[in-house]
PDB file of N, CA, C and O in Angstrom, chain B, residues numbered from 101:
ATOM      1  N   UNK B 101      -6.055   0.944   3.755  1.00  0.00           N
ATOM      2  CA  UNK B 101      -7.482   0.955   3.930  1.00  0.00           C
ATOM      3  C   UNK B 101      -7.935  -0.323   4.631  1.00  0.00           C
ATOM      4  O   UNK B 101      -8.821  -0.260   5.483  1.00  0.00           O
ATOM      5  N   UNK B 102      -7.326  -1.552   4.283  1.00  0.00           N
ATOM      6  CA  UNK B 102      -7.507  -2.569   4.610  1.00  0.00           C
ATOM      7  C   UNK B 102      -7.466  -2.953   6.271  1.00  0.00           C
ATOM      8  O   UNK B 102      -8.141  -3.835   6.800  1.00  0.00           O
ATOM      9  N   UNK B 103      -6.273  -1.852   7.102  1.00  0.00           N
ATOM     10  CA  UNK B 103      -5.966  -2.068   8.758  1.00  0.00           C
ATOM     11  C   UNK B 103      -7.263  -1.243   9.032  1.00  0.00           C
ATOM     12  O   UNK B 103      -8.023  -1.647   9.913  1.00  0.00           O
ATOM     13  N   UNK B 104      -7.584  -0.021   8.275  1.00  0.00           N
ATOM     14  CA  UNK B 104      -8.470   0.797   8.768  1.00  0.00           C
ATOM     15  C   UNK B 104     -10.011   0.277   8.945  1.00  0.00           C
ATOM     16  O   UNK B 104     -10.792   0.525   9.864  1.00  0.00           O
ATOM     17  N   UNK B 105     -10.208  -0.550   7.735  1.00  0.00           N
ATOM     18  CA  UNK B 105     -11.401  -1.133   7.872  1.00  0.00           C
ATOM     19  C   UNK B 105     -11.945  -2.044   8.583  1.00  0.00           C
ATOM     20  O   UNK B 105     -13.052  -2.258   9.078  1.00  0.00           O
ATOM     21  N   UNK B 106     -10.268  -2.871   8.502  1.00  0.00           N
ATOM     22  CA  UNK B 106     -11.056  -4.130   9.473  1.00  0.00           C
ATOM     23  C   UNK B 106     -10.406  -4.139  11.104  1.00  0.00           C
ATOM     24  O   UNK B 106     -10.161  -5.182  11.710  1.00  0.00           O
ATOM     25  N   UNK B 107     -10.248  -3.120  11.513  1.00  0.00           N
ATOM     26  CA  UNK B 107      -9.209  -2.886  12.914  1.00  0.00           C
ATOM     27  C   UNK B 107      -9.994  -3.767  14.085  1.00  0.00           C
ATOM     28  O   UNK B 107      -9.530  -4.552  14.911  1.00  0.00           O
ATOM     29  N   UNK B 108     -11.462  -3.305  13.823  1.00  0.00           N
ATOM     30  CA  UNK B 108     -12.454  -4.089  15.188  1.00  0.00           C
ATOM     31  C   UNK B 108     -13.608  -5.682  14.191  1.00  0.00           C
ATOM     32  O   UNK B 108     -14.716  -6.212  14.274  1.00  0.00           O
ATOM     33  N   UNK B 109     -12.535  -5.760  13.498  1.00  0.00           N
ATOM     34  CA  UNK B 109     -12.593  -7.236  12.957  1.00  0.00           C
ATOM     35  C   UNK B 109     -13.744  -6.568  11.639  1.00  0.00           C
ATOM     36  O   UNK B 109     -14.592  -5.694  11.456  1.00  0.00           O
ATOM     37  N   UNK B 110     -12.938  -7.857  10.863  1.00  0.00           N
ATOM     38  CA  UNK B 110     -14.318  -7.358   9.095  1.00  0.00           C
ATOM     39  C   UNK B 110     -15.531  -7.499   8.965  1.00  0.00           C
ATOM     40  O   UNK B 110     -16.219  -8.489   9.215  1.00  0.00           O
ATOM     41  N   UNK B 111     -15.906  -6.224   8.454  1.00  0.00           N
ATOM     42  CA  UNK B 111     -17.539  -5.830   8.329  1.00  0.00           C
ATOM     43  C   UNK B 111     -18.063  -6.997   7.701  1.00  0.00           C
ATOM     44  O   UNK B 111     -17.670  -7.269   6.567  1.00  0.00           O
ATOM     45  N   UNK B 112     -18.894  -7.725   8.275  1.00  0.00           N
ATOM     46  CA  UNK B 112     -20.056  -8.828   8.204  1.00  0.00           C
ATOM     47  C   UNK B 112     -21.069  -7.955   6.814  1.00  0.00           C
ATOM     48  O   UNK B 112     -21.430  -8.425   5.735  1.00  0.00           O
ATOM     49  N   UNK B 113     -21.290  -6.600   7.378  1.00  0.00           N
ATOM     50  CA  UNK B 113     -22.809  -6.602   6.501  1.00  0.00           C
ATOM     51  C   UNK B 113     -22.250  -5.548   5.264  1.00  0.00           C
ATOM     52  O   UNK B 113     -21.306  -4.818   5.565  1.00  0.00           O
ATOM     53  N   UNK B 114     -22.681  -5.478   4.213  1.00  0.00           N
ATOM     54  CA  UNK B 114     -22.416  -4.206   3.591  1.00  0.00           C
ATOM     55  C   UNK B 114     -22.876  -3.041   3.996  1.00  0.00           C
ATOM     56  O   UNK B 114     -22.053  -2.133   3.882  1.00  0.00           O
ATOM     57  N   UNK B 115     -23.992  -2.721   4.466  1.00  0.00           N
ATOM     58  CA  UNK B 115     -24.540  -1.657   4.768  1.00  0.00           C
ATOM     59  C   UNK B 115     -23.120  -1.305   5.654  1.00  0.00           C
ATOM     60  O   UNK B 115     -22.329  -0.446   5.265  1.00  0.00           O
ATOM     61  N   UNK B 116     -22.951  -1.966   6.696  1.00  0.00           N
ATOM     62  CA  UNK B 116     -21.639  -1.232   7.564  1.00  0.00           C
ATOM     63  C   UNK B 116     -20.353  -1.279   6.959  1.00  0.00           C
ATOM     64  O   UNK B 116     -19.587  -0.465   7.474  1.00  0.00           O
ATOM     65  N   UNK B 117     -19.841  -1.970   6.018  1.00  0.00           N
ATOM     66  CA  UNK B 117     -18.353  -1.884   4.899  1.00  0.00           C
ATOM     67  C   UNK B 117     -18.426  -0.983   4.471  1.00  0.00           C
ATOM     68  O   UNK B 117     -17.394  -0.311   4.480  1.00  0.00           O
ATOM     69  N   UNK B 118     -19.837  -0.301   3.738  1.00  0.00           N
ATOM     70  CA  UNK B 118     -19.477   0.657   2.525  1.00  0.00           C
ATOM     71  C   UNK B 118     -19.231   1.963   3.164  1.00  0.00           C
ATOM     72  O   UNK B 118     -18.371   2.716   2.706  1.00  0.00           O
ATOM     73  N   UNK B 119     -19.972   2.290   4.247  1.00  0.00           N
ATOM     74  CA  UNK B 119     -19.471   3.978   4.860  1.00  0.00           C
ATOM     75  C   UNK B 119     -18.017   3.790   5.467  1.00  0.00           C
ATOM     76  O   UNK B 119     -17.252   4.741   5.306  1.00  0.00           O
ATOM     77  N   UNK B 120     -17.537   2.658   6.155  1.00  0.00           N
ATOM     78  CA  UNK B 120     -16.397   2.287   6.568  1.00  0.00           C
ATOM     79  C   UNK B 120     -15.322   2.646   5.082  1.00  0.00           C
ATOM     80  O   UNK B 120     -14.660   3.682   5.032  1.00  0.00           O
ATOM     81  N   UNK B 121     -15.314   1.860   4.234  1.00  0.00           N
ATOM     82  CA  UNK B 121     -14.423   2.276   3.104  1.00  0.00           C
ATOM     83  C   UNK B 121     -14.642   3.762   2.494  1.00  0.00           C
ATOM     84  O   UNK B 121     -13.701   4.372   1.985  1.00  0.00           O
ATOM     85  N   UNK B 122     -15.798   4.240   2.571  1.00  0.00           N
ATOM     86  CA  UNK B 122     -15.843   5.654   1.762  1.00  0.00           C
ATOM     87  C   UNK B 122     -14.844   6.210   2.866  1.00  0.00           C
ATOM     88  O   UNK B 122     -13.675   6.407   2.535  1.00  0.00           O
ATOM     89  N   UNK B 123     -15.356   6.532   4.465  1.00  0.00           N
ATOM     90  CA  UNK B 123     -14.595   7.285   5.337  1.00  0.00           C
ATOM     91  C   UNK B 123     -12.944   6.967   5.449  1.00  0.00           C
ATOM     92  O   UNK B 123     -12.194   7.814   5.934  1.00  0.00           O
ATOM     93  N   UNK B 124     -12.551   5.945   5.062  1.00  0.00           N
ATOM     94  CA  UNK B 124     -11.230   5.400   4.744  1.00  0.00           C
ATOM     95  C   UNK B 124     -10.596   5.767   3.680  1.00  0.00           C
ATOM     96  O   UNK B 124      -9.369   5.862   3.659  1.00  0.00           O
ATOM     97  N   UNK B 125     -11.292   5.997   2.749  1.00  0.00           N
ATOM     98  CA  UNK B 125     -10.812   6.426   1.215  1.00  0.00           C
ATOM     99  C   UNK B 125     -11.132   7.878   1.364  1.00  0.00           C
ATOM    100  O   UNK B 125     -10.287   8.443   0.668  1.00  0.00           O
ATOM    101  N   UNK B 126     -11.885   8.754   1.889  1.00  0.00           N
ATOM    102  CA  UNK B 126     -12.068  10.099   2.478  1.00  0.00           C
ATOM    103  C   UNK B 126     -10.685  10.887   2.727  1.00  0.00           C
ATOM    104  O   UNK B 126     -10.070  11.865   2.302  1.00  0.00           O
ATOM    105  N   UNK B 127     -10.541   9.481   4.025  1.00  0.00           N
ATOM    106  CA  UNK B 127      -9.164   9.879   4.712  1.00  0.00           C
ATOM    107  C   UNK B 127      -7.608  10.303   4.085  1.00  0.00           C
ATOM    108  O   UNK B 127      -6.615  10.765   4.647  1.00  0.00           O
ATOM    109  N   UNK B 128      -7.968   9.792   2.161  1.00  0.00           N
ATOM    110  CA  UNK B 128      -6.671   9.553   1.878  1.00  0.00           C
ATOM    111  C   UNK B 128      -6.542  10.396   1.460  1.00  0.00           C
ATOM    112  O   UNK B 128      -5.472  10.485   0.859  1.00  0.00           O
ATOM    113  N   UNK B 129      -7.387  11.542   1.430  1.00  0.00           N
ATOM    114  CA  UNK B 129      -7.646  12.326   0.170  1.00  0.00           C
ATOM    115  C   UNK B 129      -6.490  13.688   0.477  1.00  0.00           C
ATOM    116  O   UNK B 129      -6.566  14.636  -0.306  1.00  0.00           O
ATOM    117  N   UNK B 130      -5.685  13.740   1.352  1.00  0.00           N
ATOM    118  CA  UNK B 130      -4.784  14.505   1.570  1.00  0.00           C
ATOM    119  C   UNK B 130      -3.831  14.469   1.437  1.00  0.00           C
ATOM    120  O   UNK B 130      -3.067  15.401   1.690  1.00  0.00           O
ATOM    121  N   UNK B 131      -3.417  13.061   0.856  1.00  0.00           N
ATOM    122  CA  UNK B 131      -2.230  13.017  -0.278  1.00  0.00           C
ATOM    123  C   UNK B 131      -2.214  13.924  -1.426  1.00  0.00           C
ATOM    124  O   UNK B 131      -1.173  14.235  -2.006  1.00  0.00           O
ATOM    125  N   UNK B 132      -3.287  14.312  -1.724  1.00  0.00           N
ATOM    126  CA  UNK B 132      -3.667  15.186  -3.022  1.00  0.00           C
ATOM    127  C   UNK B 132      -3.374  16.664  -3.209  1.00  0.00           C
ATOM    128  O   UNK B 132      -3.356  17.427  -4.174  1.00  0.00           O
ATOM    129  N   UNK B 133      -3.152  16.766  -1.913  1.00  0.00           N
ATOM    130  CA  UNK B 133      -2.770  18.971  -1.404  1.00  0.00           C
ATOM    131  C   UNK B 133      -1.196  18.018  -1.498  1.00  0.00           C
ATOM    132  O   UNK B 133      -0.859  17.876  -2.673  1.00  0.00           O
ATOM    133  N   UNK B 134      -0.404  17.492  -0.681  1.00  0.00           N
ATOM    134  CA  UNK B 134       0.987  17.278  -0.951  1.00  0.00           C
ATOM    135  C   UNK B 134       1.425  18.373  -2.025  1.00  0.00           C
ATOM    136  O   UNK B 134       1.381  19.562  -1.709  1.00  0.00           O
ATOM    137  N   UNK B 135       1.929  17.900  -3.537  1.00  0.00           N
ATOM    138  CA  UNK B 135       2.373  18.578  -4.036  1.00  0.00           C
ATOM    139  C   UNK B 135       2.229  20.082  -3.792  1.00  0.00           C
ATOM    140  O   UNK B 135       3.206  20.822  -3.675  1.00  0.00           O
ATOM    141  N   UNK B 136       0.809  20.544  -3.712  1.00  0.00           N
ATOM    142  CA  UNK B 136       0.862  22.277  -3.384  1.00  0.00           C
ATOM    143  C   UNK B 136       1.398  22.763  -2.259  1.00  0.00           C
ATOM    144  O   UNK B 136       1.705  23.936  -2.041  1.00  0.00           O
ATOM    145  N   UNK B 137       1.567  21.309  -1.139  1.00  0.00           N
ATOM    146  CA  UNK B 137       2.121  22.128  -0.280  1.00  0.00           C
ATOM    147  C   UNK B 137       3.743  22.246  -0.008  1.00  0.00           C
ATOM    148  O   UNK B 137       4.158  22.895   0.953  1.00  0.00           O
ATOM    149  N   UNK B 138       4.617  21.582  -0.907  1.00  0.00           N
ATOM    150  CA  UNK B 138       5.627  21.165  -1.486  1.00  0.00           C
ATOM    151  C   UNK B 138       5.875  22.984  -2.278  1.00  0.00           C
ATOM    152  O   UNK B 138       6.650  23.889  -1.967  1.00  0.00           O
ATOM    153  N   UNK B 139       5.080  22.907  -3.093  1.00  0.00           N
ATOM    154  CA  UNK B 139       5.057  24.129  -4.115  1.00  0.00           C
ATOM    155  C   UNK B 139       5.197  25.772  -3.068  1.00  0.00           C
ATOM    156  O   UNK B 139       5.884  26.747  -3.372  1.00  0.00           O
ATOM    157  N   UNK B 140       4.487  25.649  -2.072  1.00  0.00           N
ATOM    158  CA  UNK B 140       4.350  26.516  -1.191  1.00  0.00           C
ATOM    159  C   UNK B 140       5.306  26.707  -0.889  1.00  0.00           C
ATOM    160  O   UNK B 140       5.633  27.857  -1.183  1.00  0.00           O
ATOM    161  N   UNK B 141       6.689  25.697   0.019  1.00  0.00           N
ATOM    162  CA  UNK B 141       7.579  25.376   1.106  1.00  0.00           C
ATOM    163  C   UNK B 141       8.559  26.376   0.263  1.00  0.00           C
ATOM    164  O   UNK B 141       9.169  27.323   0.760  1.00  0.00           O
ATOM    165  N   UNK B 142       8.595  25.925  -1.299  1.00  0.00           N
ATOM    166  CA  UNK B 142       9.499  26.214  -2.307  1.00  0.00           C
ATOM    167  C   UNK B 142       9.272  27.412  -2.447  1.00  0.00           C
ATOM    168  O   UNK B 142      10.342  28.002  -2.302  1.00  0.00           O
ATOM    169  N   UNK B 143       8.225  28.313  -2.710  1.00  0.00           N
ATOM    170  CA  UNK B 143       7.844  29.516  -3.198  1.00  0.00           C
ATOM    171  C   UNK B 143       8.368  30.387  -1.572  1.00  0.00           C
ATOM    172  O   UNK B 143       9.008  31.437  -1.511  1.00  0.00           O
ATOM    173  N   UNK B 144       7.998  29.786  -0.720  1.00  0.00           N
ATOM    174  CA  UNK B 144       8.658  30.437   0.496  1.00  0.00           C
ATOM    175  C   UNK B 144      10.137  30.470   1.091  1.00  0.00           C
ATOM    176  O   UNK B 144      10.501  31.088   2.091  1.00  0.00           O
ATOM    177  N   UNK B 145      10.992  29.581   0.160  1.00  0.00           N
ATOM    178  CA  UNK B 145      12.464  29.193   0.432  1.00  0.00           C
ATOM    179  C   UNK B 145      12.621  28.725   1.599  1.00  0.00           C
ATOM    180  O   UNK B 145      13.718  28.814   2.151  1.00  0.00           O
ATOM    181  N   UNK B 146      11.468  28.088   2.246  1.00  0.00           N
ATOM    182  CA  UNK B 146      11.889  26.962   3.396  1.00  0.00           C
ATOM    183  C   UNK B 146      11.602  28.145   4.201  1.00  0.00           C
ATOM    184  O   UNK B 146      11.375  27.614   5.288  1.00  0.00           O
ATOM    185  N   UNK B 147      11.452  29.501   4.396  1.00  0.00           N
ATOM    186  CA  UNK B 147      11.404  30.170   5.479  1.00  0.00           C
ATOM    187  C   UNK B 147      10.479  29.763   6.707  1.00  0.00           C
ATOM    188  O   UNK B 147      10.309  28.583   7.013  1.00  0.00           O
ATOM    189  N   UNK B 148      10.008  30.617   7.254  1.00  0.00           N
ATOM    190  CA  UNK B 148       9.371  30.028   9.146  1.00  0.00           C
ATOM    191  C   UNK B 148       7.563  30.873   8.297  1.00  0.00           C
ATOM    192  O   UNK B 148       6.587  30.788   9.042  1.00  0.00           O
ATOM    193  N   UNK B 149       7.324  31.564   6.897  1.00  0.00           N
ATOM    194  CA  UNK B 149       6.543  31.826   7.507  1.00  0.00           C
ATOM    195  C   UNK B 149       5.340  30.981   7.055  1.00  0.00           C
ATOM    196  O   UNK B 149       4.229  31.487   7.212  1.00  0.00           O
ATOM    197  N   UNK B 150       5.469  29.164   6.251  1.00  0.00           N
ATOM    198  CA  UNK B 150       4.611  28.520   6.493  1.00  0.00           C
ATOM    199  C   UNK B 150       3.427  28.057   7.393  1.00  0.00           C
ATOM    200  O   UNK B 150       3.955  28.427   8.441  1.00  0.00           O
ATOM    201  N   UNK B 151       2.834  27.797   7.596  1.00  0.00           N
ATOM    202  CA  UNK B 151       1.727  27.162   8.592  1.00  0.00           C
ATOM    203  C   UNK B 151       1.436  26.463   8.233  1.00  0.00           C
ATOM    204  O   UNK B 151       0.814  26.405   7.172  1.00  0.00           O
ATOM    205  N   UNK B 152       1.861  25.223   9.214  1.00  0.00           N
ATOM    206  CA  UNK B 152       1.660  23.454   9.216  1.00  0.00           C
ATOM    207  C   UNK B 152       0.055  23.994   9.708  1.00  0.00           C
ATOM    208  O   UNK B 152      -0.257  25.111  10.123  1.00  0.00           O
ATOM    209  N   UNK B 153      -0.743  22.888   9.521  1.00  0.00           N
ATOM    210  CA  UNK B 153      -1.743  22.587   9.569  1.00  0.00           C
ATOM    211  C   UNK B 153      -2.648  21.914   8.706  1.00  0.00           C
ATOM    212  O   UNK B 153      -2.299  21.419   7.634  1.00  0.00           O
ATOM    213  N   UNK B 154      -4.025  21.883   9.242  1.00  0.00           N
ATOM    214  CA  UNK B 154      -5.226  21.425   7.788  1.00  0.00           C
ATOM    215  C   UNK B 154      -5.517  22.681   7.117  1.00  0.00           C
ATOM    216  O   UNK B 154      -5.896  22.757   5.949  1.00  0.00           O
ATOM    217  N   UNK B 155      -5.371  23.427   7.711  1.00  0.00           N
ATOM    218  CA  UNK B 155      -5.663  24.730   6.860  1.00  0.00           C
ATOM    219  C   UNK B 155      -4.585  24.957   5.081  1.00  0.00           C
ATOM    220  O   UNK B 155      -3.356  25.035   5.090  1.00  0.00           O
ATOM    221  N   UNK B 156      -5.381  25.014   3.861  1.00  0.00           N
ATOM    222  CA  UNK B 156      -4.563  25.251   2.919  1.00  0.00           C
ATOM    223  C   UNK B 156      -4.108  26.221   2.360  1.00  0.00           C
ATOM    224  O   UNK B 156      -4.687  26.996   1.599  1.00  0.00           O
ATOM    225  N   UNK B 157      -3.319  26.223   2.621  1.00  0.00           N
ATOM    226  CA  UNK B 157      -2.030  27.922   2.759  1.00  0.00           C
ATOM    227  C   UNK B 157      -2.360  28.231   1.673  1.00  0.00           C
ATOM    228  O   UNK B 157      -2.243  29.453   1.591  1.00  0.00           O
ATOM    229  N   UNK B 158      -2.810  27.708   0.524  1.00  0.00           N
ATOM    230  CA  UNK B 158      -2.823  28.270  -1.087  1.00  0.00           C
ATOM    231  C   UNK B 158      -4.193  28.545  -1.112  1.00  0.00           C
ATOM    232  O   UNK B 158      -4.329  29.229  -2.127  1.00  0.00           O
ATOM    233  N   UNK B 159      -5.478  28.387  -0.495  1.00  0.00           N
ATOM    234  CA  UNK B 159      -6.779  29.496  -0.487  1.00  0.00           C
ATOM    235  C   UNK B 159      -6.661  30.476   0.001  1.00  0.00           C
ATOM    236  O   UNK B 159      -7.564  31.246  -0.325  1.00  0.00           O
ATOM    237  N   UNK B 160      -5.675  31.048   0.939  1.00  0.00           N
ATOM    238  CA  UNK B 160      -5.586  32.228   1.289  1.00  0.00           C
ATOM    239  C   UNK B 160      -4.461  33.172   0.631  1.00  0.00           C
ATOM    240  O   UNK B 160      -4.061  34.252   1.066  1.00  0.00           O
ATOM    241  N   UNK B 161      -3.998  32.393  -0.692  1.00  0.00           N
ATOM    242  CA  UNK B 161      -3.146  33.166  -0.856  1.00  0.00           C
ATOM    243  C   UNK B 161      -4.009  34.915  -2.006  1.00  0.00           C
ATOM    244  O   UNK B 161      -4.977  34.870  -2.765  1.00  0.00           O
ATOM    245  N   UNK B 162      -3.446  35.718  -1.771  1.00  0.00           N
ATOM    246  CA  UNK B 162      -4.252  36.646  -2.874  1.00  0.00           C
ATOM    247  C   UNK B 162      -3.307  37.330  -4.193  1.00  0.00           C
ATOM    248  O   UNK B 162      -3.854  38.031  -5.045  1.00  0.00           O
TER     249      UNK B 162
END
């Protein structure tokens, strides 16, 4: 978070830090599907018919 925030040098004001860190901490939040998509790979035996993407293979499942 720390390269992300301060890449074009560290936020002087808060008003501009705090949306900077929310959108940074936003960003991480896709560590969090990992495991399901781990769970998926497995339930599919590694086959081809995953789909990489942002899309989460487990809302469409029925």
């Amino acid at each position: 978070m720390k390269r992300r925030t301060t890449r074009k040098g560290a936020p002087k004001l808060r008003l501009v830090a705090l949306p900077a860190w929310k959108a940074a901490w936003d960003d991480l939040l896709w560590i969090e599907r990992i495991p399901r998509y781990i769970q998926e790979v497995i339930r599919l035996e590694g086959g081809n018919e995953y789909k990489e993407g942002r899309e989460d293979p487990l809302l469409n499942l029925v």
